[in-house]
C-alpha positions as CSV (number, residue, x, y, z in Angstrom):
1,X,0.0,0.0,0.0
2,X,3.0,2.4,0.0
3,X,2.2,3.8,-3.4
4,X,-1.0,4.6,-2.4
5,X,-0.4,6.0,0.8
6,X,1.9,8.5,-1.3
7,X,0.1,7.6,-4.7
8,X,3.0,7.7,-7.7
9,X,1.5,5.2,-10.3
10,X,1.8,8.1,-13.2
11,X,3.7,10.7,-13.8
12,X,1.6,13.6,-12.2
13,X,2.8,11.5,-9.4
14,X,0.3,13.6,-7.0
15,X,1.4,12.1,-4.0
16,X,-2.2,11.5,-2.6
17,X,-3.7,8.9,0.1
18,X,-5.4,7.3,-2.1
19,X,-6.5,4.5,0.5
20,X,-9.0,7.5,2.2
21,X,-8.6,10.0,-0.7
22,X,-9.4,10.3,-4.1
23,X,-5.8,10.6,-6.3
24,X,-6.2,13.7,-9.5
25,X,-7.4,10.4,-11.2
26,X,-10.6,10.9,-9.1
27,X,-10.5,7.2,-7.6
28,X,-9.4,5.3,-4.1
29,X,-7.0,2.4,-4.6
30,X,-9.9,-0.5,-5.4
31,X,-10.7,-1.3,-9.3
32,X,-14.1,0.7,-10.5
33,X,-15.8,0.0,-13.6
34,X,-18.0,2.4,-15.3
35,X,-18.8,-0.1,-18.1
36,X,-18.2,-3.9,-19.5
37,X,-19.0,-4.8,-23.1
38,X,-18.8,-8.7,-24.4
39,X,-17.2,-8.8,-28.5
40,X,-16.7,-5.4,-28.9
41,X,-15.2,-4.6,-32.1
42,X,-14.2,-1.4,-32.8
43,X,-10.9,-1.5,-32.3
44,X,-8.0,-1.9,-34.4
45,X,-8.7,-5.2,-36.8
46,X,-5.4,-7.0,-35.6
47,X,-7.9,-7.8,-32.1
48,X,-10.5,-9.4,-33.1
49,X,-10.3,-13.0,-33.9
50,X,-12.5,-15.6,-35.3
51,X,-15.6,-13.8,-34.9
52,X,-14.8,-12.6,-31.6
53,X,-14.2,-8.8,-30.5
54,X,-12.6,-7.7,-27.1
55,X,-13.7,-7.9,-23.2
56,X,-14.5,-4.3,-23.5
57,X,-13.5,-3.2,-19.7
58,X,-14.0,0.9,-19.0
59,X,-12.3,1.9,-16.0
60,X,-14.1,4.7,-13.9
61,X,-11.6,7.9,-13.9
62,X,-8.4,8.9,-15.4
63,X,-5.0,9.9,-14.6
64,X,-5.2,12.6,-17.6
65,X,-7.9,14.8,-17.6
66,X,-8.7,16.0,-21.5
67,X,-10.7,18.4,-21.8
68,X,-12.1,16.5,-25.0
69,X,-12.6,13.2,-23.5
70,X,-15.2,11.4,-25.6
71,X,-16.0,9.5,-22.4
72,X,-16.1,12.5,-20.3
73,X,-18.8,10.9,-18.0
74,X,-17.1,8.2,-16.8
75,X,-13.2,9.4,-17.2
76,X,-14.0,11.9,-14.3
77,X,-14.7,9.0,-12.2
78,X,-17.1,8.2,-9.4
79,X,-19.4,5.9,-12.0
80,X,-19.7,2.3,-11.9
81,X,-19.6,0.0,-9.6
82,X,-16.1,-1.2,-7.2
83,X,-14.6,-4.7,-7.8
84,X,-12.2,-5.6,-5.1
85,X,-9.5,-8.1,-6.4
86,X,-11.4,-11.4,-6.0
87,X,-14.5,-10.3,-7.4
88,X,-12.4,-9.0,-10.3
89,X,-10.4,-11.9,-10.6
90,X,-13.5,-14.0,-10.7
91,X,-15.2,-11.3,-13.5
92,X,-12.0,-12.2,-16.2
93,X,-11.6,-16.2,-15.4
94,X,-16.2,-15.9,-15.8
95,X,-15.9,-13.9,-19.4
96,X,-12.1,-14.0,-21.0
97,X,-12.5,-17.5,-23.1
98,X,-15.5,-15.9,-24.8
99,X,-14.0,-13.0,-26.5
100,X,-10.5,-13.1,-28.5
101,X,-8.5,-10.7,-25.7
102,X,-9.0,-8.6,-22.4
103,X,-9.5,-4.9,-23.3
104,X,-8.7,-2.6,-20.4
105,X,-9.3,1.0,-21.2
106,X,-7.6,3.4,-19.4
107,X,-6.3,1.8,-16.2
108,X,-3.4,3.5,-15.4
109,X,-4.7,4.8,-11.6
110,X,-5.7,1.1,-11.0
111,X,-2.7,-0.6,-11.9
112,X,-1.6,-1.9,-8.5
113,X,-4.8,-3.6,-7.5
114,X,-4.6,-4.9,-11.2
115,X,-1.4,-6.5,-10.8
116,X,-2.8,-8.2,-8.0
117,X,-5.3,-9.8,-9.6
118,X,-3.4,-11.0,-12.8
119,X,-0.9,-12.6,-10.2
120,X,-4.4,-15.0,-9.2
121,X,-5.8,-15.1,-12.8
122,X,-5.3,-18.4,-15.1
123,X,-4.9,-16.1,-18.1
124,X,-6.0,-17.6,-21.7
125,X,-6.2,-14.4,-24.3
126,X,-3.9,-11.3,-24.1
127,X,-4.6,-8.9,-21.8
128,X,-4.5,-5.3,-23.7
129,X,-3.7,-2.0,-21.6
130,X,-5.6,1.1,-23.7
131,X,-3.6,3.8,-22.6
132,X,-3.5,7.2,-23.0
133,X,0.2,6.8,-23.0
134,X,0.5,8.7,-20.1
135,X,2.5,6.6,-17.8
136,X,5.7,5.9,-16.1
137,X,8.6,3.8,-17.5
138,X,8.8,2.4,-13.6
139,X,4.8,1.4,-14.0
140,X,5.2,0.2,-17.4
141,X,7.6,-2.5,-16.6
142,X,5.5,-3.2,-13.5
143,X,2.1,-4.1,-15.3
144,X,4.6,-5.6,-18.3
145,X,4.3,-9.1,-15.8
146,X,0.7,-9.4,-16.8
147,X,0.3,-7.7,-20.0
148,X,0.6,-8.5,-23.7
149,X,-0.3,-5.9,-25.8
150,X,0.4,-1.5,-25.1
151,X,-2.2,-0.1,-26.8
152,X,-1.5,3.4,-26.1
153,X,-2.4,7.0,-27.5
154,X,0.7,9.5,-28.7
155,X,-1.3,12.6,-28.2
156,X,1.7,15.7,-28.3
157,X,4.6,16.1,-29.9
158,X,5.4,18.5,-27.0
159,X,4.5,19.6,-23.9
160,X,2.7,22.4,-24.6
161,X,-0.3,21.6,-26.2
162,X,-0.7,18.7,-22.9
163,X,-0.8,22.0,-20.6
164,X,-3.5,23.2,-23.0
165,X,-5.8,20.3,-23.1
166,X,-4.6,17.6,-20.7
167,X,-3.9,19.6,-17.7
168,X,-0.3,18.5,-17.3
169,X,2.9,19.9,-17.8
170,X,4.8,16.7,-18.9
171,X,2.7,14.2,-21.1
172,X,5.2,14.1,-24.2
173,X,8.3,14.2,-21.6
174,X,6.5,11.1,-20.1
175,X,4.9,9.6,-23.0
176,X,7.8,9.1,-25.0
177,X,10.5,7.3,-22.8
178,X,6.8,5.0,-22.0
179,X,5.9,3.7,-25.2
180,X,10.2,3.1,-25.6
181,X,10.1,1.2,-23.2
182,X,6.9,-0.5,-24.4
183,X,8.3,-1.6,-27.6
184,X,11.3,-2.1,-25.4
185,X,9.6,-5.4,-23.7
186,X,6.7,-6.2,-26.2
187,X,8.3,-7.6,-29.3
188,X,5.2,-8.2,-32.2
189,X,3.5,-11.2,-32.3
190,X,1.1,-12.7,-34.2
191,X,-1.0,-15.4,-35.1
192,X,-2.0,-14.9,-38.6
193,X,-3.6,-11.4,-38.2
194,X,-4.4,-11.7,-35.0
195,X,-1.9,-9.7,-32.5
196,X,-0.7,-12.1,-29.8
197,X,2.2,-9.9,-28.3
198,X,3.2,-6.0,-28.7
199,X,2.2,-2.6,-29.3
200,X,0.1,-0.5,-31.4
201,X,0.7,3.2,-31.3
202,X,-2.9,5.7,-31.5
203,X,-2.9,9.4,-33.0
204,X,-6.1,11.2,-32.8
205,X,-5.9,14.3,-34.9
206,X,-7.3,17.3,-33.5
207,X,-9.0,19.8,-35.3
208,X,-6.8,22.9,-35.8
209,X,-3.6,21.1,-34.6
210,X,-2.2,19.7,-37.9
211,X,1.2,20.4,-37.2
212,X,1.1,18.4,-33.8
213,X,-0.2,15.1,-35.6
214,X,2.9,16.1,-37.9
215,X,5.2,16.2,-35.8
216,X,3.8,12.9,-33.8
217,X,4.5,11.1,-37.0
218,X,7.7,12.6,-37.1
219,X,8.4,11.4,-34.0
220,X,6.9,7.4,-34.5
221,X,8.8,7.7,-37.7
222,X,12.1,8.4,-35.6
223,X,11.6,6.1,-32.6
224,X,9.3,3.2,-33.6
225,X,9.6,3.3,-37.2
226,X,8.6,-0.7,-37.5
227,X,5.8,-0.5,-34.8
228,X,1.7,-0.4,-35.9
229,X,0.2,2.8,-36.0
230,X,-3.2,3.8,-36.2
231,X,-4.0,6.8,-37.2
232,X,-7.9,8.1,-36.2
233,X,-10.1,10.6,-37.1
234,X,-13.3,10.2,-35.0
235,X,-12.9,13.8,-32.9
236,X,-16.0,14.6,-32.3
237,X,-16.8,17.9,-29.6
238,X,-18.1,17.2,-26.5
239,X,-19.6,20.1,-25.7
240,X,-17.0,20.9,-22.8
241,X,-13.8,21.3,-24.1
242,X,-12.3,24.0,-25.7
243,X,-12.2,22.2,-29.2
244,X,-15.8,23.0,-31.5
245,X,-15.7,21.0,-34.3
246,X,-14.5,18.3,-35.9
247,X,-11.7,17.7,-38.3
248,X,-11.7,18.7,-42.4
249,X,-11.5,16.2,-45.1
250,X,-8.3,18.8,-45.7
251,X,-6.8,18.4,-42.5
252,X,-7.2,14.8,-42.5
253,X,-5.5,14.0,-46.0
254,X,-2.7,16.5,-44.7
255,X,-2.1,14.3,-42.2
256,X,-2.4,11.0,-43.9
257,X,-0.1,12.4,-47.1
258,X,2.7,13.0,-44.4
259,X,2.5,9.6,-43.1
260,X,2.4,8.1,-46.6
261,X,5.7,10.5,-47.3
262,X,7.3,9.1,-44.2
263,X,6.7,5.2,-45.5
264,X,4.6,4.5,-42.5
265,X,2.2,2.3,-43.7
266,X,2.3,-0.3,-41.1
267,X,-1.1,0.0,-39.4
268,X,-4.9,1.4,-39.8
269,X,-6.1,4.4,-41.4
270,X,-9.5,5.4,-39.7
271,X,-12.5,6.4,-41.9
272,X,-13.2,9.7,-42.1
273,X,-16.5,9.0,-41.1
274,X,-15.7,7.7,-37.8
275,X,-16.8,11.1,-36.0
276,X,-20.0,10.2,-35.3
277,X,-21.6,9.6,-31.7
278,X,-22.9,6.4,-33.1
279,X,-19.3,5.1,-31.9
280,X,-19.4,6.1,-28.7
281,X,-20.6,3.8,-26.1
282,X,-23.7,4.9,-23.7
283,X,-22.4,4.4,-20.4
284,X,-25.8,4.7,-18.7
């Protein structure tokens, strides 16, 4: 309980109790869970298998905080209902042999009590951690005992725009050593299509922020050159943030062109339709 008591999981590294006090994340120490969904399958293609989508798991809260969060009513946490380890120990062995991997979506804040229960589970698909890439290289080789697959977001190409949006000061200074060291222990694995072992690296474009999905690609293209990408285009406002509309056909293509220029064509192009609030789950 020493983290918690002085909670450093991410890098904001906040330094609550989060055994008596909600961390920034806005969650205690025990696993919450806003939302479970059986075959879901909208994400990448290289998850699904056989028919079978993900164990869709959304975690209540977030260590991140942007103001554009499609799932802005759960990523502020305090939704869902609390699994203590055995009860989510006893959820995965229940559900994981009837979809084709373990999807958990944004769990940074609960990786302790996570690593807990993977140390009791009898694991049979991969386990995926959908990040927003914000973590620590230190917790990143911690949850690397039980996971297979980093699935995580590359939001900024610099700190800036994080300080703008994500209300930190550090996401690219964090994010970047993190998904190194991600690639670092997760070499690609397959079977046939279906991704076994490794990493696939997100970039949402923003509307108005060309230049930043530019320079992300700039930045894949440097560091993870070999690594899948997949590059998305379903922004869509949330009526909170500071963002108003979606993205152009224009800025879209820009974006795409310069990722065809930089030969990285390992990984999924997202349609252009994909803005639509038919893909967002209802988390009522």
């Amino acid at each position: 309980m020493e983290k918690f008591e002085k909670c450093e999981i991410c890098p904001r590294k906040c330094k609550v109790n989060r055994s008596v006090t909600p961390g920034f994340c806005h969650e205690l120490f025990d696993i919450k869970i806003a939302k479970i969904i059986e075959n879901f399958q909208w994400e990448e293609p290289c998850f699904n298998s056989e028919g079978k989508g993900v164990l869709a798991i959304f975690f209540s809260g977030c260590n991140l905080g942007c103001d554009y969060c499609q799932n802005h009513e759960i990523s502020r946490g305090g939704v869902g209902k609390t699994y203590f380890v055995d009860q989510f120990v006893s959820l995965i062995e229940s559900a994981q042999e009837r979809n084709a991997a373990i999807d958990l979506i944004t769990p940074t804040h609960f990786s302790a009590a996570l690593v807990e229960a993977f140390k009791k589970i009898n694991k049979k698909v991969p386990v995926i951690w959908n990040t927003s890439g914000y973590e620590t290289v230190e917790n990143v080789r911690h949850i690397s005992e039980f996971v297979d697959i980093f699935l995580t977001d590359f939001k900024y190409a610099d700190d800036t725009l994080g300080q703008e949006f994500s209300a930190c000061t550090n996401y690219f200074s964090a994010a970047l050593p993190a998904i190194k060291e991600m690639c670092l222990l997760k070499e690609d694995k397959f079977l046939g299509d279906f991704m076994l072992q490794g990493v696939v690296i997100r970039h949402l474009v923003l509307p108005g922020y060309v230049q930043n999905s530019l320079k992300v690609l700039d930045e894949i293209k440097e560091n993870f050159p070999e690594r899948k990408i997949s590059i998305m285009s379903q922004f869509l406002p949330n009526g909170k943030g500071k963002l108003k509309r979606k993205i152009t056909p224009i800025e879209y293509k820009a974006v795409l062109t310069h990722a065809e220029k930089l030969g990285l064509e390992n990984g999924y192009i997202q349609d252009f339709e994909s803005s639509d609030r038919c893909f967002v789950p209802n988390f009522d």
